[in-house]
Steps between C-alpha positions, in 0.01 A plus 500: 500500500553217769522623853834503549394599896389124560650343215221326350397518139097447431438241196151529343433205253268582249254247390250715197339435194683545189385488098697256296622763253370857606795645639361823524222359737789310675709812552185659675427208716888479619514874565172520685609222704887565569362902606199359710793239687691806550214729633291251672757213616798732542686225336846581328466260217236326304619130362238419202474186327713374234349627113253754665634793219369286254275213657517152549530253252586739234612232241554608116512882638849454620561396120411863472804710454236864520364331837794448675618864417154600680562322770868618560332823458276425757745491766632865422127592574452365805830614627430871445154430649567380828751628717576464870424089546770236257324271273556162384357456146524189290462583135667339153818625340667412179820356551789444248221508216 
């Protein structure tokens, strides 16, 4: 991934448009974008901002026990989806109940 020749490691910072909610959408917009960083930056990660699996403010959905599964689920996704550049994903997770 980085160039190990020179050392440096290329950071792309993602700034896209999310749906509060539609993960599915979200998933497509964060693998479109971490793939087109890769291909057209040649960065070796992608930082996105915090809550983009789900959106932002997400508010009663996190009550949502079904929603954070999806979400969780989510990640798997993406991770078999884009290879060759590191991501950094902020999504919710269930903690101790």
């Amino acid at each position: 991934m980085a160039n190990m020749e020179s050392g440096n490691l290329k950071i792309a910072l993602a700034q896209i448009n999310f749906l509060v909610g539609n993960i599915a959408a979200n998933i497509d917009n964060i693998t479109k974008s971490a793939i087109a960083a890769r291909d057209k930056l040649g960065a070796d990660m992608v930082v996105f901002p915090e809550l983009i699996v789900t959106g932002y403010p997400v508010e009663d959905l996190l009550f949502r026990k079904d929603f954070i599964e999806e979400a969780n689920n989510a990640i798997h996704q993406i991770a078999v989806s884009v290879n060759g550049i590191a991501l950094v994903v902020g999504f919710p997770e269930l903690a101790g109940g």
